[in-house]
C-alpha positions as CSV (number, residue, x, y, z in Angstrom):
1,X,-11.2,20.4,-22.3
2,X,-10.6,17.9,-19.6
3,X,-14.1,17.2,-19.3
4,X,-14.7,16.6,-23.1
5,X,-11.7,14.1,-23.2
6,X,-12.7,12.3,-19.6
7,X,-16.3,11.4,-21.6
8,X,-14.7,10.5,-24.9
9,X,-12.1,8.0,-22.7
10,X,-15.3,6.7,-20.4
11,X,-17.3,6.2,-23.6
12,X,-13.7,4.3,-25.6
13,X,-13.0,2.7,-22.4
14,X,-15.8,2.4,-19.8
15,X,-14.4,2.6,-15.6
16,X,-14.3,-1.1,-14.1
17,X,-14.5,-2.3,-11.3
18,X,-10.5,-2.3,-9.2
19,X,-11.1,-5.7,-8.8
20,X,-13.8,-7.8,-11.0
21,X,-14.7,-6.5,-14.3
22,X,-18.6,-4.8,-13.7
23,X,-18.9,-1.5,-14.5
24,X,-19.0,1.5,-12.4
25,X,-19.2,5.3,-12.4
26,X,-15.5,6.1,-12.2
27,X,-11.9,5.5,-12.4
28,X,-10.8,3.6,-8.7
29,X,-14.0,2.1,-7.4
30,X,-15.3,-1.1,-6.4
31,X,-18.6,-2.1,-7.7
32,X,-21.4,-3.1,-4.9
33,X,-20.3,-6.3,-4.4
34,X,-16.9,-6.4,-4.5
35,X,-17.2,-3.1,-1.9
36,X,-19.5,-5.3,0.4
37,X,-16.4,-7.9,0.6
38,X,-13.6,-5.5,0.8
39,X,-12.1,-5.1,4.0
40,X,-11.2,-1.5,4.8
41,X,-8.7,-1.0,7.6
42,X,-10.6,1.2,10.7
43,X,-10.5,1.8,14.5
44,X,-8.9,-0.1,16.0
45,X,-5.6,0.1,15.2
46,X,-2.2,0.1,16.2
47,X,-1.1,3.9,16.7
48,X,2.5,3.1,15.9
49,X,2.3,0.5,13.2
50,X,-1.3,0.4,12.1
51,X,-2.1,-3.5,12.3
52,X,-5.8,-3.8,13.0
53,X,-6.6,-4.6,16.7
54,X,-9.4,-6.8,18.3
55,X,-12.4,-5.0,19.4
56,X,-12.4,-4.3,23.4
57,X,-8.5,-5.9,22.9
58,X,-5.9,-4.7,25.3
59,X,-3.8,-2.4,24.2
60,X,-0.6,-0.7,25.4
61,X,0.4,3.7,26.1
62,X,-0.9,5.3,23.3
63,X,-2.4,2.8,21.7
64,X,-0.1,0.8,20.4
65,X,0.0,-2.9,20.5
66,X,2.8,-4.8,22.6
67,X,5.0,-5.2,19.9
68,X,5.4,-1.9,19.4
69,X,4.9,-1.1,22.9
70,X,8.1,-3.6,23.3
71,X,10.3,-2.6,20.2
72,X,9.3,0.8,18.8
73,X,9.9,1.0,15.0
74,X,11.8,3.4,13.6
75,X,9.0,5.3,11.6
76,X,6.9,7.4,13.9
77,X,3.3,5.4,12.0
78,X,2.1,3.4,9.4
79,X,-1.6,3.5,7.9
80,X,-3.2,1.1,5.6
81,X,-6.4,1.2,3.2
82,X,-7.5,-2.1,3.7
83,X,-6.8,-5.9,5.4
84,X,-4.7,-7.8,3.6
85,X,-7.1,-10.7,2.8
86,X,-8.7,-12.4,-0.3
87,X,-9.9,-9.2,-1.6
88,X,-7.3,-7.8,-1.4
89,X,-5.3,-9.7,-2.9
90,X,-7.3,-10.1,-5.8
91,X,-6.9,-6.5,-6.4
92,X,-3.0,-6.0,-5.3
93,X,-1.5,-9.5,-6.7
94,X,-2.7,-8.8,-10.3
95,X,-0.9,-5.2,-10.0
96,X,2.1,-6.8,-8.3
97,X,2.4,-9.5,-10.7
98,X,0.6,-9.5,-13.6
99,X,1.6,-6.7,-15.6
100,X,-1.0,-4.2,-14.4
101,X,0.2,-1.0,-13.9
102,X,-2.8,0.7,-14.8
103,X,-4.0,-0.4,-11.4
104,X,-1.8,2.3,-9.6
105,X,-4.6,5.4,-9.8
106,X,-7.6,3.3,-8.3
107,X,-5.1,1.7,-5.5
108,X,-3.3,5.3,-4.6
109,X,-7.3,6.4,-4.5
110,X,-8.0,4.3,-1.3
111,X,-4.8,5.3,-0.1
112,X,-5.8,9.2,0.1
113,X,-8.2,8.8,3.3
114,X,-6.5,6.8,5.8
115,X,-3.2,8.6,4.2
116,X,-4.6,12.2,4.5
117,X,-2.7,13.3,7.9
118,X,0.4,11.9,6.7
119,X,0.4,13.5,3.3
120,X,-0.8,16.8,4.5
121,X,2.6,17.1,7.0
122,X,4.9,15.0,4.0
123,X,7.2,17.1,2.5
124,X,8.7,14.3,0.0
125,X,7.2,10.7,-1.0
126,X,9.2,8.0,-1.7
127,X,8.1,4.7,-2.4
128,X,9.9,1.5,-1.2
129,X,12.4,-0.3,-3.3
130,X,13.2,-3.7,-5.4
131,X,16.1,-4.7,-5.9
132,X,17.6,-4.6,-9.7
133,X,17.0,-7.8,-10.7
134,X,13.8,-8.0,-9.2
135,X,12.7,-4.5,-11.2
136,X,14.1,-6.3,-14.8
137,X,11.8,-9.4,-14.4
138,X,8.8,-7.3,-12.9
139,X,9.5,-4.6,-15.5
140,X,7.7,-1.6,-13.1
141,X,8.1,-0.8,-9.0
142,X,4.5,-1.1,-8.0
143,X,5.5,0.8,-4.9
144,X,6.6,3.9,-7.0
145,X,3.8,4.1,-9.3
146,X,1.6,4.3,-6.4
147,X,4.3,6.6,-4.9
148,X,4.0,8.9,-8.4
149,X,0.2,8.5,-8.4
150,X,-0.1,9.9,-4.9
151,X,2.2,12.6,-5.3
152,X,0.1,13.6,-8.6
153,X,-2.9,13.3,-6.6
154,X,-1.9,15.8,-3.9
155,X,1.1,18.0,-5.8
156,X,3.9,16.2,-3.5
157,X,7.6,15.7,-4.6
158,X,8.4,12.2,-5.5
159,X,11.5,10.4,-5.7
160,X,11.0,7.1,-7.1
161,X,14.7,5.8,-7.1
162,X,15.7,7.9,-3.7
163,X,16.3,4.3,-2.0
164,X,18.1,1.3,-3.6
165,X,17.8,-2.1,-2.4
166,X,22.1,-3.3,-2.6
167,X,21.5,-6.6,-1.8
168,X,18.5,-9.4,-3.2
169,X,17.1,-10.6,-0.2
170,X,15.1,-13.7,-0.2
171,X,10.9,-12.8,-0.2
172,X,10.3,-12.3,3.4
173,X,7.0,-14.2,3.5
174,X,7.0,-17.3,6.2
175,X,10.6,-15.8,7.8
176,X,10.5,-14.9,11.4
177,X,10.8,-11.2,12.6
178,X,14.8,-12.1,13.9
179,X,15.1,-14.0,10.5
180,X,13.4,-10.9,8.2
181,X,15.6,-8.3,10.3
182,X,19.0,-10.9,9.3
183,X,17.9,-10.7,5.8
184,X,17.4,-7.0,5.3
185,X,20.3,-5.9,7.1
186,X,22.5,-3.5,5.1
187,X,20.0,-4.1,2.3
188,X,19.1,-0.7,1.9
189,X,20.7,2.5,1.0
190,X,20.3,6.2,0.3
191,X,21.3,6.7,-3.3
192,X,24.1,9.2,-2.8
193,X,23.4,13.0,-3.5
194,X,19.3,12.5,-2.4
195,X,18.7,14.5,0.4
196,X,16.7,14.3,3.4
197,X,17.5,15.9,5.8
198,X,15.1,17.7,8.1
199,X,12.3,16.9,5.9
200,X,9.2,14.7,6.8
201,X,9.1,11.7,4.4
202,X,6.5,9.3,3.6
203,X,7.2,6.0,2.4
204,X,4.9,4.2,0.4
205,X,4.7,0.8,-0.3
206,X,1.5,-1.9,-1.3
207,X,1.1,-4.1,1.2
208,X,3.2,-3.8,4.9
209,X,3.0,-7.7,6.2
210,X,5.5,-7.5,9.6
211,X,6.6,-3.9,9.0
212,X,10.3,-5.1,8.7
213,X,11.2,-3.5,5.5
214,X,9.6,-0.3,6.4
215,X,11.6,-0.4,9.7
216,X,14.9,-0.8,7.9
217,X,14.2,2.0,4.9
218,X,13.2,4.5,8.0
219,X,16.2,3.6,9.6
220,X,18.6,4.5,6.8
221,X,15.9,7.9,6.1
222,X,16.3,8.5,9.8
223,X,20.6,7.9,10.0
224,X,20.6,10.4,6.6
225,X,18.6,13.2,8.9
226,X,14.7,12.9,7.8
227,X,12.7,14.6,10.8
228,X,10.2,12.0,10.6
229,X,9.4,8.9,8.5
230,X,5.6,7.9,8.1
231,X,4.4,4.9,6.0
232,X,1.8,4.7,4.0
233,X,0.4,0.9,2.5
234,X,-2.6,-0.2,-0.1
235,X,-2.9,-3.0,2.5
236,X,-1.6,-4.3,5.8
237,X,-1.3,-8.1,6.9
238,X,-3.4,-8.2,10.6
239,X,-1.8,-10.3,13.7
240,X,-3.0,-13.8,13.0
241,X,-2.9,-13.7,17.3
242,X,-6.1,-11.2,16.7
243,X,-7.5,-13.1,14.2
C-alpha cells in the first residue's frame, strides 16, 4: 500500500525542489540548478572537527587542522553535508526560521552520506538543544526533527529532550571562541534519569559555525559516561583563514 499512497501524495502534492520551488523526482532533492550551486562538504577536511580545509593546505597529525591539533574537542568528530554559504542558507534559514518543519526529511537526507560511519557505530541520537524560551517563540527544535528524521531513517533511538539548555545564552554569532566558551558555560545539562553511559552518542544539530556548542553538549555527554560523542550537522561554517 505504501506505493499506492506515495503516487496519490506525489500526484496531491508534487516533490520540490529543498530549496527553490521547480519540481523534481522525489522528496529531498535539489533540482539541477540549485544542485550545481550547492556546496557539498568533501575531502579535505578536518578529521576532528570537520571544517573544510584548503587544497594542498597544511595540516596537522591525523589530519586535523591546528586548532584542533592545539585544543582537541571533546567529541571524538564532526561531519557536515554541505558549506555553510548562500545555499545553504537558503535551504536551512527558512527551516530555522520560518516555520518549515516539513524541511526536516530532505535536510536529514543529505545528512545520511557523510553521516553513514557515525550512524552505523551510534547507539542513541540526540539532537542539540534550545533553550525554553527560545523553543516557545520558534514553536519546534529544528535540531530534533532532524534528530527524529534520522533516527527514522536508520531505526536509531532518539531522545529529543535528553539535553536541556538551563541558561539563555546570547546567539553566538560574531562572539569570539573565549567569549562563546564564557557564554555556554554551565548552559547545558543532562536531564536527570537519561542515561548514557557506555553508549556511543551522536549529536545532531543544523549548522556547526565554531563547534563551541557541540564541544560543551559532549562535554556534559562525556562527564555522564557516553563512550564516545560524534556530531553530525546539515552544514558547517568553513575557516574564513581558508577562504
Amino acid at each position: 500500500m505504501k506505493p499506492l499512497f506515495a503516487r496519490i501524495r506525489d500526484t496531491l502534492l508534487p516533490p520540490h525542489c529543498l530549496v527553490c520551488d521547480a519540481a523534481v523526482g522525489d522528496d529531498g532533492q535539489f533540482c539541477l540548478a540549485c544542485f550545481r550551486q550547492a556546496s557539498f562538504v568533501s575531502a579535505p577536511f578536518c578529521a576532528r572537527c570537520g571544517v573544510p580545509l584548503p587544497y594542498g593546505g597544511a595540516v596537522g597529525a591525523g589530519g586535523r587542522c591546528a586548532r584542533c591539533d592545539l585544543v582537541p574537542p571533546a567529541f571524538t568528530q564532526a561531519r557536515a553535508a554541505l558549506r555553510y554559504d548562500e545555499t545553504a542558507k537558503r535551504l536551512i534559514l527558512p527551516f530555522k526560521y520560518a516555520d518549515r518543519p516539513e524541511a526536516a526529511r530532505g535536510i536529514a537526507r543529505l545528512m545520511l552520506r557523510p553521516g553513514a560511519d557515525m550512524l552505523a557505530a551510534a547507539q542513541m541520537l540526540l539532537p542539540v538543544p534550545l533553550h525554553p524560551a527560545r523553543l516557545r517563540a520558534r514553536r519546534y527544535n529544528q535540531s530534533a526533527l532532524l534528530a527524529r528524521e534520522l533516527a527514522r531513517m536508520e531505526r536509531l533511538p532518539c531522545l529529543p529532550d535528553a539535553l536541556i539548555r538551563r541558561k539563555a545564552t546570547v546567539p553566538l554569532a560574531g562572539l569570539g571562541l573565549a567569549a562563546r566558551q564564557a557564554e555556554l558555560h554551565d548552559a547545558i545539562a543532562l536531564r536527570p534519569g537519561v542515561e548514557v553511559r557506555g553508549r556511543r552518542v551522536l549529536l545532531i544539530d543544523d549548522v556547526m559555525t565554531s563547534g563551541t556548542t557541540a564541544d560543551a553538549c559532549a562535554e556534559v555527554l562525556l562527564a555522564a559516561g557516553a563512550a564516545r560523542v560524534d556530531v553530525l550537522v546539515a552544514a558547517r561554517v568553513a575557516d574564513p583563514r581558508f577562504e
